[in-house]
N, C-alpha and C positions, 0 to 999 in steps of 0.2 A: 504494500500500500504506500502512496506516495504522499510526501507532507505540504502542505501548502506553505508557501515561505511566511507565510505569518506564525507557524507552528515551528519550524525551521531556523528560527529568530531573523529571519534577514528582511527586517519589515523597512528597510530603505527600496530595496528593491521591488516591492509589493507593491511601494507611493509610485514609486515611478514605471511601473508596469499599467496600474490601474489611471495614472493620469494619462499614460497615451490610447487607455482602452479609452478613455473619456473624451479624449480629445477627438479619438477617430468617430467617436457618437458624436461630437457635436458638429463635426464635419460635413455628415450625412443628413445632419435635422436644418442645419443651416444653408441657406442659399443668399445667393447675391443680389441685393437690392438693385434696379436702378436708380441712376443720379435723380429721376424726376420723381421718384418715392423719398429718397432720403432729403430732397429738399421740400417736398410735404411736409416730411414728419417735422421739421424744422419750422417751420412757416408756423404748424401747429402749436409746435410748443411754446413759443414767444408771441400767440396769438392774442389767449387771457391775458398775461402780464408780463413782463420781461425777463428775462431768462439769459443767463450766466453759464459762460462755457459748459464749469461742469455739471449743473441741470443737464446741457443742450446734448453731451457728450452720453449721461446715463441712459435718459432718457430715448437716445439713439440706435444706443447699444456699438457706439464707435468708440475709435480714442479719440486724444487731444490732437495729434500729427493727424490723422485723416479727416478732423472736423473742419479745420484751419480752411481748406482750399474751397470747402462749401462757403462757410461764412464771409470769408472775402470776397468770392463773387456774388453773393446775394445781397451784401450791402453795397457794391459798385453798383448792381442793377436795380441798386433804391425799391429794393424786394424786405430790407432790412436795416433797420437803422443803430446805431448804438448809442445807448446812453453810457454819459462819463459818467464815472462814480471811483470809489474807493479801488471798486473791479467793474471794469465794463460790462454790460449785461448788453444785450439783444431785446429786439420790441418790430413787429413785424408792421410794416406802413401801409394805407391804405394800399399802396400799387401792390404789397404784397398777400392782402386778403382779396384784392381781385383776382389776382394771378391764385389765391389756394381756391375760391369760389370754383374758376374755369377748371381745373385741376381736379376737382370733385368730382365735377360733371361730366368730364372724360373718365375716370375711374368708372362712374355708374353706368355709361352707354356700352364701356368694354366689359364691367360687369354683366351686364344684363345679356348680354348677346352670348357669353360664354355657358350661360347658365340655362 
């Protein structure tokens, strides 16, 4: 009968066996957003009130390095504006709740038609 490494005392290798079992799960459940979903969900979150990197970052499920090149372009194209503060936060402008409105309603028509 064979012992599982956690009986075997070699429980470093255990961690690191079951985090690449986890990682390859998460590999398989996840898929790749497009740009025009991830800057939705942006749009969204600084919609109610304004919203701070790392809000903008959790609530993404991004990091800080991949949020960066969103945020910059969406406050160049006045989709996003920043408020100065102690830490800058994000606040989404009326150009940018037109543009999440239209954004919706293409989601729904491509919904609807899939379904």
């Amino acid at each position: 009968m064979q012992q599982s490494c956690w009986q075997s005392g070699n429980s470093s290798k255990c961690i690191i066996r079951n985090f690449y079992i986890y990682l390859s799960y998460l590999q398989i459940l996840m898929h790749r957003r497009s740009k025009i979903l991830i800057i939705t969900q942006i749009l969204e979150i600084c919609l109610q009130s304004s919203a701070g990197k790392t809000k903008i970052v959790y609530q993404t499920s991004m990091n800080f390095y991949s949020i960066v090149p969103y945020l910059d372009l969406m406050t160049r194209k006045g989709l996003l504006e920043i408020i100065h503060g102690k830490r800058p936060s994000y606040k989404t402008t009326p150009k940018g709740k037109t543009t999440l409105e239209r954004l919706r309603v293409i989601k729904e028509k491509i919904t609807e038609e899939m379904y």
